[in-house]
N, C-alpha and C positions, 0 to 999 in steps of 0.2 A: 610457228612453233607448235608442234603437238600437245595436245594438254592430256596431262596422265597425274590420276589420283596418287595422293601418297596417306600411308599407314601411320600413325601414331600408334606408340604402344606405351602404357607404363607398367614393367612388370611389378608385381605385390608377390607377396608369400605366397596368400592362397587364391588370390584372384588378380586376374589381367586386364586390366584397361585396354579398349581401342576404341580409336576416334578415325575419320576419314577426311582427308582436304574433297573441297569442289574439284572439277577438273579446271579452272583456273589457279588451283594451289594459292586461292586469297585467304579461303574459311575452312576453319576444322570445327567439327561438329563429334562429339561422341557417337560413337557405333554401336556398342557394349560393352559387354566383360565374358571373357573365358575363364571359367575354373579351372583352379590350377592341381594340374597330375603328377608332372616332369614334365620335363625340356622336349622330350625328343613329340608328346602328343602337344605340345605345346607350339611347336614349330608346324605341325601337322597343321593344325587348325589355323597358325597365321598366314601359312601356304596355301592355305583354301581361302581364305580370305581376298589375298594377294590375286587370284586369280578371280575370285566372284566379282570381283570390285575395280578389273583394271588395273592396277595397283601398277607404278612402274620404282616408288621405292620406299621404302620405310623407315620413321625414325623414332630411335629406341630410348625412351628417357634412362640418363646418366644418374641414378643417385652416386650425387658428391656432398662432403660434411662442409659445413656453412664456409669454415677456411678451406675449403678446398681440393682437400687430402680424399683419397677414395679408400672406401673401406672391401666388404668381403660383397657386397652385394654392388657394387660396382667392376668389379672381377666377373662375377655372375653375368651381370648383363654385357658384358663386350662376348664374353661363351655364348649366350645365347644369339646373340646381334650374328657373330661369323655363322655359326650355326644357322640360321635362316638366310643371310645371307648366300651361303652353298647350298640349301635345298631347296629353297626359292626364286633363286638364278634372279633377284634384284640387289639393287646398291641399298645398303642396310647402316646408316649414321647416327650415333649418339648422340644425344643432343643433353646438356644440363638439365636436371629438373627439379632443383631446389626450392622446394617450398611449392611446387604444384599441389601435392596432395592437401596444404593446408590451402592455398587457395580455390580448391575445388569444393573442398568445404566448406568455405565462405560462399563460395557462387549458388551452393544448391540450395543453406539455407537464406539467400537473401531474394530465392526464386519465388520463396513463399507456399509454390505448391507443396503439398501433401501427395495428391497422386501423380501418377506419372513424372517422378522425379527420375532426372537418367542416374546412373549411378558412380557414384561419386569415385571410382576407378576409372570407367569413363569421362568423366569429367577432367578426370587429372592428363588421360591420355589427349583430350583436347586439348588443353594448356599447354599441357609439352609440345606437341605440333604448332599451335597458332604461335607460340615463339619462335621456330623454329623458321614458319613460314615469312614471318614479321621477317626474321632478319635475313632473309634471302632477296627482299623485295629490294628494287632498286631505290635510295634517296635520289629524294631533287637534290641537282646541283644548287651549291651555297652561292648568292648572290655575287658576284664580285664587286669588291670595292670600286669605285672612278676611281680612275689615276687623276694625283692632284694638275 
């Protein structure tokens, strides 16, 4: 099986998270952050990304409200997801990403550093990927019972 990196992104208001998998798709690691313009320079730069990096598909955090309803900015991001999706010429999947940004914020400050701390929109676009990547992996089969 060919191994091809995949994109994590978490869009924000005024900045973009992105993370990158290994080319095993086991680890996401933060990449940076893009500041935000619009959509269309915003597709631009995950385009170029997508190509610097191999990239064979990317995924886009879903914000969804705790019960599960999607509001204006979960609209937004399926617009953007097709949108990269078409100028990008890869598969581009939502992924849930409830409560990433607050866990990313737990992660940075329990890292301790002060410097070189990655940034906590990257941080969140790791999250959203490493769940992503978690749930694609295959389970071990459940032991079976002896029959009596």
């Amino acid at each position: 099986m060919p191994s091809v990196r995949i994109l994590g992104v978490d869009l924000g208001e005024k900045r973009v998270g992105v993370a990158l998998s290994d080319e095993t798709g086991t680890i996401a690691s933060p990449l940076g952050v893009i500041e935000r313009v619009g959509d269309r320079t915003l597709v631009i730069d995950l385009k170029r990304l997508v190509r610097e990096h191999g990239v064979g598909s990317v995924v886009v955090g879903l914000p969804v409200h705790m019960d599960g309803r999607e509001g204006p900015e979960a609209e937004h991001a399926r617009k953007v997801a097709a949108l990269l999706s078409e100028k990008a010429g890869v598969p581009v999947e939502l992924w849930d990403e409830r409560l990433s940004t607050v866990q990313a914020q737990r992660a940075v400050r329990a890292s301790g550093k002060r410097r070189r701390r990655p940034p906590i929109d990257a941080v969140a676009a790791a999250l959203i990927l490493q769940s992503f990547l978690d749930a694609q992996r295959p389970r071990p089969w459940p032991a079976e019972d002896p029959e009596p």
